[in-house]
C-alpha positions as CSV (number, residue, x, y, z in Angstrom):
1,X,-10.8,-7.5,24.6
2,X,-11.7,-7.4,20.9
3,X,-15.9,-8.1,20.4
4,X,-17.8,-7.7,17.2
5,X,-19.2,-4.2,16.9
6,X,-23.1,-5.0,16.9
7,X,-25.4,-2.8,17.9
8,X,-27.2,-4.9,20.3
9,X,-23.9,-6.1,22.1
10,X,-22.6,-2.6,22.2
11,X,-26.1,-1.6,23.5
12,X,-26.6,-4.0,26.0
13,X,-23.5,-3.1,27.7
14,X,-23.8,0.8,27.9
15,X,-27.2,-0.1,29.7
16,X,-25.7,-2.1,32.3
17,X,-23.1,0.1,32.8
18,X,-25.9,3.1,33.0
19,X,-27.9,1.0,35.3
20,X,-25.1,0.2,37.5
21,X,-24.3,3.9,37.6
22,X,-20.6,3.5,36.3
23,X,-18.5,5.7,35.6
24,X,-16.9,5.4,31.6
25,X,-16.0,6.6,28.4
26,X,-17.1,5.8,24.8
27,X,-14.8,6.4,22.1
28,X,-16.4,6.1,18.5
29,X,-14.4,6.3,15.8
30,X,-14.4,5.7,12.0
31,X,-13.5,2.2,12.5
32,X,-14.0,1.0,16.0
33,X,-15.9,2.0,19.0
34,X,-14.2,1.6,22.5
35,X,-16.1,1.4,25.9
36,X,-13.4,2.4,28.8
37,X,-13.9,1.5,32.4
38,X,-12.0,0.8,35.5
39,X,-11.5,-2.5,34.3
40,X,-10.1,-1.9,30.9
41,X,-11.1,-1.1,27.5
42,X,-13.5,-3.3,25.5
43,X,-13.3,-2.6,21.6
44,X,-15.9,-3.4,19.3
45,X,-14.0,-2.9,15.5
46,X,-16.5,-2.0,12.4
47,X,-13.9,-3.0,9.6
48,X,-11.2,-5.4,9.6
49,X,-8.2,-4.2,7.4
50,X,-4.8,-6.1,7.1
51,X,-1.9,-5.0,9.0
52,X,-0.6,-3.5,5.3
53,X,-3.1,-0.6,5.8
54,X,-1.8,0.5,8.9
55,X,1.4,0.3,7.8
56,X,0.6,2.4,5.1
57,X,-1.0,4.8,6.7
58,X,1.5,5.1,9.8
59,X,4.1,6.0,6.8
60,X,1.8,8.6,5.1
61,X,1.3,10.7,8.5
62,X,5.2,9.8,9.3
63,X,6.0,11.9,5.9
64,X,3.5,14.7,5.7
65,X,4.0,15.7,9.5
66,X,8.1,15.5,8.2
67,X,7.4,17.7,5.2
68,X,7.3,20.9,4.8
69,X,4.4,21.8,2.3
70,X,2.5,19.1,4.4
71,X,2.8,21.7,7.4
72,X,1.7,24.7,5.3
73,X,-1.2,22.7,3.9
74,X,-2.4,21.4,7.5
75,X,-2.9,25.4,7.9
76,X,-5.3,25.9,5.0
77,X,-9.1,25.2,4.5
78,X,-9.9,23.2,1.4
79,X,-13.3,22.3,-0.8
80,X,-14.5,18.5,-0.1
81,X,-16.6,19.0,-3.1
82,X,-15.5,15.4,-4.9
83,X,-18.8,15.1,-7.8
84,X,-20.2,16.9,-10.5
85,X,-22.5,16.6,-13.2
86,X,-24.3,18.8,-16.1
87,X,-27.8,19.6,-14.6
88,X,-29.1,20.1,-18.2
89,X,-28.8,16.1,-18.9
90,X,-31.6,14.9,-16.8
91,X,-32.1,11.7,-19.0
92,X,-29.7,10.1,-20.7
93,X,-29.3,6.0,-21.8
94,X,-26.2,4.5,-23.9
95,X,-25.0,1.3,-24.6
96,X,-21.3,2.3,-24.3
97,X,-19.6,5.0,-22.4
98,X,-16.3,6.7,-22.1
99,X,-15.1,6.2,-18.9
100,X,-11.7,7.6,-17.5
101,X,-10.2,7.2,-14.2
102,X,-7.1,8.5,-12.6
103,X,-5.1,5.5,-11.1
104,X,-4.2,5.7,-7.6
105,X,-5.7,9.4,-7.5
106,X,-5.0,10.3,-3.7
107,X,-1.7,8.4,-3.5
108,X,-0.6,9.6,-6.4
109,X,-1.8,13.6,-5.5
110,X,0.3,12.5,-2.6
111,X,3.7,11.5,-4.4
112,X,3.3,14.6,-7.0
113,X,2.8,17.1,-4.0
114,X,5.8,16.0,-2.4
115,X,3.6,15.4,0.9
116,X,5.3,11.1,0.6
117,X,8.7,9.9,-0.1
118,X,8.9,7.6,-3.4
119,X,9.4,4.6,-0.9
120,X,5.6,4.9,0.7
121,X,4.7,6.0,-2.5
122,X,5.8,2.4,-3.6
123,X,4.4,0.7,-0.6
124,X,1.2,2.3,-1.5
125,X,0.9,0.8,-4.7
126,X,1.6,-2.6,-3.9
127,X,-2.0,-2.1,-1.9
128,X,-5.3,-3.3,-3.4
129,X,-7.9,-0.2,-4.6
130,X,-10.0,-0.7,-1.8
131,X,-6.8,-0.9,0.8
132,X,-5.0,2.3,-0.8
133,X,-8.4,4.7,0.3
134,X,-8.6,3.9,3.3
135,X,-4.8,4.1,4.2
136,X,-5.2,7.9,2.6
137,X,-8.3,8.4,4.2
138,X,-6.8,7.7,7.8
139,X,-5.4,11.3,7.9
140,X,-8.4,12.6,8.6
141,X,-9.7,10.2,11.1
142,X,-11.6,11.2,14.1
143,X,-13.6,10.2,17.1
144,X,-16.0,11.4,19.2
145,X,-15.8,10.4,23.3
146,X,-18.5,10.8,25.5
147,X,-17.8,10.6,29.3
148,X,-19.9,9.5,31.9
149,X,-19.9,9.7,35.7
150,X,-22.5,7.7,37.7
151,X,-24.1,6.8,34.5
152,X,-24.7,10.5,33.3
153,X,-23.5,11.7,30.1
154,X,-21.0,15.1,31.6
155,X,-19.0,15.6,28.8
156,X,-18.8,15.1,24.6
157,X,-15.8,16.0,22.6
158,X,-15.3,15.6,18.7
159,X,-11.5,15.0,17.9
160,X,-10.4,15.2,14.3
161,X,-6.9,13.9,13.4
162,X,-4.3,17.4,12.8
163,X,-3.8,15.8,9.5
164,X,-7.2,16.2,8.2
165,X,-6.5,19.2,6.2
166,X,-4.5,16.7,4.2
167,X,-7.0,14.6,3.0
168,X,-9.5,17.2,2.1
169,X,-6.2,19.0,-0.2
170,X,-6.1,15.5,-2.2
171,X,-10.3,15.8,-2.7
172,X,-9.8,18.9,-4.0
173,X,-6.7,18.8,-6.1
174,X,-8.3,15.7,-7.7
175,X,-11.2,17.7,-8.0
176,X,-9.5,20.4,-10.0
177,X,-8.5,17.9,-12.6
178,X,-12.2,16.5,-12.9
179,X,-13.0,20.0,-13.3
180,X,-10.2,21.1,-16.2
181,X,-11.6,17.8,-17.6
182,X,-14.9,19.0,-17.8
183,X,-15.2,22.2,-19.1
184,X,-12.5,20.8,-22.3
185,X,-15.7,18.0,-22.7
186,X,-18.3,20.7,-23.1
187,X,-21.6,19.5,-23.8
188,X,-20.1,15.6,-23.7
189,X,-19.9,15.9,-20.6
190,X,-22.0,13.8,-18.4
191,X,-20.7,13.4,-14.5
192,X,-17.7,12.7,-12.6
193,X,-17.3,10.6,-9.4
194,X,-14.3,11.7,-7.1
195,X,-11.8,10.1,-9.7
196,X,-13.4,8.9,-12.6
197,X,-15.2,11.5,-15.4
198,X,-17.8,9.9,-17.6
199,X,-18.4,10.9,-21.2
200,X,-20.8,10.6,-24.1
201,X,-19.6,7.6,-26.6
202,X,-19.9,10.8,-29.9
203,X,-17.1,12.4,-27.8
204,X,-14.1,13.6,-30.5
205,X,-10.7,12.2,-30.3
206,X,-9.5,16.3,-30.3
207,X,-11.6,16.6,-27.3
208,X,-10.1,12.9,-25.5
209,X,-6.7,14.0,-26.7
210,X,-7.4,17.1,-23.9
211,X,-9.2,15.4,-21.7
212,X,-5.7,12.8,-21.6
213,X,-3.3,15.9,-21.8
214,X,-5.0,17.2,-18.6
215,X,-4.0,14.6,-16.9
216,X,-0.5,13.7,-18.0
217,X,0.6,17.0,-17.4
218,X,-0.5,17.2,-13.6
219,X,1.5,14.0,-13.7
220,X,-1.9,11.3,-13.4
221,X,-1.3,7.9,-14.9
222,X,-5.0,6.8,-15.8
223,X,-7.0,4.2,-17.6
224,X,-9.6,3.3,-19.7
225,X,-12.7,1.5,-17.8
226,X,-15.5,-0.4,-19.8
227,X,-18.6,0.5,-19.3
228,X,-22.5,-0.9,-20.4
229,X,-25.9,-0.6,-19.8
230,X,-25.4,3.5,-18.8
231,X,-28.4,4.7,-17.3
232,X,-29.2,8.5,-16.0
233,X,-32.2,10.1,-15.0
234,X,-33.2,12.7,-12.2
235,X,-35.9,11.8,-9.1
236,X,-36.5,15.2,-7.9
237,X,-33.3,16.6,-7.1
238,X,-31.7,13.7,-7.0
239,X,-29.8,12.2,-9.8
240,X,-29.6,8.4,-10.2
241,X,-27.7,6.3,-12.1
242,X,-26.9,2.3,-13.3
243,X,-24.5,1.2,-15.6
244,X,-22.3,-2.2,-15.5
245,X,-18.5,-0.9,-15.3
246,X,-16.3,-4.1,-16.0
247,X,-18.9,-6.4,-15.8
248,X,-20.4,-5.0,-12.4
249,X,-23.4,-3.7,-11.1
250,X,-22.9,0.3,-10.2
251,X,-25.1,2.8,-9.0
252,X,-24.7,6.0,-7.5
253,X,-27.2,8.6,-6.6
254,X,-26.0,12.2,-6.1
255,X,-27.7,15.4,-5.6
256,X,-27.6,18.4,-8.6
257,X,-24.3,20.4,-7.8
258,X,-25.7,23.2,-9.1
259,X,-28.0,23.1,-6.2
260,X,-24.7,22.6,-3.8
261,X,-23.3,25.5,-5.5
262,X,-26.0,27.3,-4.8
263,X,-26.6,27.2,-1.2
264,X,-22.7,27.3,-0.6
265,X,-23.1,31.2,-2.5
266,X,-25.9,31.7,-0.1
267,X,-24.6,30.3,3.1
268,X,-21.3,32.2,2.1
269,X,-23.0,35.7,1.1
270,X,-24.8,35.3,4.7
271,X,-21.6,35.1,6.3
272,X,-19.8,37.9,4.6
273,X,-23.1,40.2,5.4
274,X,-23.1,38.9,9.3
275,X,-19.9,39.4,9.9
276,X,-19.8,43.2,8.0
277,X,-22.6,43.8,10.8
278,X,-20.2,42.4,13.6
279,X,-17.7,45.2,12.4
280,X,-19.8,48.0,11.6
C-alpha cells in the first residue's frame, strides 16, 4: 500500500505500532519511507517522479557497474565541494550579469568519462533539467533502517548505494571546471553554483574567450543564461544573494568557502597529527 508521506500519518502509525509492542522495520530513504511489518510493507513516497527517471537511472548504474573506470572510481574518495565565491566581494549590485552554465553537467561528465554508453547518454537528454539530476543523483542513494522488537528501537543501520563514489566524481569533475573558470576570471569573478559561474557585466571578451575554451576542451556544451536584478551581500558568514535568471526569482545563500577551506586544513592537519601519534 502506497500512502502520502505526512508526518502525522507516518507518526501516528509508528505510535500504534510502539504501543502495541510490534515488532518492525522503518526504512527512510531519499525518496520514500517504508514501515515493514508482519503484514506487509506500507510506503509513504516524498516525491513523485515519472517512470522516465527510473529508467534512466536503472541504465546509468547498469553501465558504470559494466565499466571499467566506473569500478576503479567506486574505489576512490572524492571532494563534494560543488560552490565557490571570492570572499573579498561582500557587496556587490548589477543590473546585468554574465552567467554561464554547463548543459547537462553530470550527464554529460558521465558520457565524456566513459562511465555511460552514447544510448543512455541520449535517453538522458531527452529528460527535463529537473528529471536528468535526480536520475544522476540516484547513484548515491541511501537509507537508513531502524529495527524494532516489541516496540524498542535494537538496531540502526545507514546503507549508502556502492555507486555513491560515482556521484561525488561528477561534483568534483564539474567542480574542477568551475574552478579553471575561475582563476582565468580573476577579479571578475563573483560565485559559482555547482554548474553555473557568474561574472561581472565589465568582464573582457579575451577573458570569456577562456572562460568558453575551458569548457569546450573538457568537452561541455554550455549556454548563455540572462540574468537581472543581481544582488550580493554577506550576513555574517553567510552570503546571500537575489537576482531574476530568465525572468525568475533566485536566491541562494551559501556560506564563505574560504571558511570551508579552512576548517577542512584544520580537520585534515588534526588527522595527520593523530594518526602520527597512533604510529609513534
Amino acid at each position: 500500500m502506497i500512502i502520502p508521506r505526512e508526518p502525522d500519518t507516518l507518526k501516528a502509525y509508528i505510535d500504534l505500532l510502539k504501543a502495541s509492542k510490534k515488532n518492525y522495520k522503518i526504512h527512510h530513504g531519499t525518496y520514500t519511507t517504508k514501515v515493514e511489518t508482519d503484514l506487509g510493507v506500507l510506503k509513504y513516497p516524498t516525491t513523485s517522479f515519472s517512470n522516465r527517471v527510473f529508467i534512466a537511472a536503472n541504465k546509468i548504474r547498469r553501465d558504470v557497474l559494466q565499466s571499467e573506470v566506473g569500478q576503479e572510481i567506486m574505489l576512490g574518495n572524492y571532494d563534494k565541494n560543488n560552490y565557490d565565491n571570492d570572499s573579498k566581494v561582500e557587496n556587490y549590485r548589477s543590473d546585468s550579469l554574465y552567467n554561464i552554465d554547463i548543459s547537462g553537467a553530470y550527464a554529460s561528465c558521465l558520457y565524456l568519462s566513459g562511465l555511460i554508453t552514447h544510448e543512455t547518454y541520449h535517453y538522458l537528454n531527452k529528460l527535463a533539467k529537473d528529471e536528468r539530476l535526480p536520475a544522476c543523483g540516484m547513484l548515491a542513494k541511501s537509507h537508513t533502517t531502524w529495527t524494532y522488537e516489541k516496540g524498542e528501537c535494537i538496531d540502526v543501520e545507514v546503507i549508502r548505494a556502492a555507486t555513491a563514489p560515482v556521484f561525488y566524481y561528477l561534483i568534483a569533475e564539474v567542480n574542477h571546471a568551475m574552478q579553471a573558470c575561475k582563476w582565468e576570471l580573476g577579479h571578475d569573478f563573483l560565485f559559482y553554483w555547482v554548474d553555473g559561474i557568474f561574472f561581472k557585466p565589465q568582464t573582457s571578451k579575451r577573458k570569456i574567450k577562456k572562460v568558453e575554451e575551458i569548457l569546450m576542451d573538457r568537452g561541455y556544451r554550455y549556454k548563455y543564461e540572462h540574468v537581472a536584478d543581481f544582488n550580493l551581500f554577506k550576513r555574517g558568514d553567510v552570503y546571500v544573494v537575489d537576482m531574476v535568471k530568465n525572468g525568475e526569482h533566485k536566491h541562494y545563500e551559501f556560506q564563505d568557502s574560504q571558511i570551508g577551506k579552512d576548517l577542512a586544513y584544520i580537520i585534515n592537519e588534526q588527522t595527520k597529527r593523530n594518526t602520527h601519534r597512533l604510529h609513534s
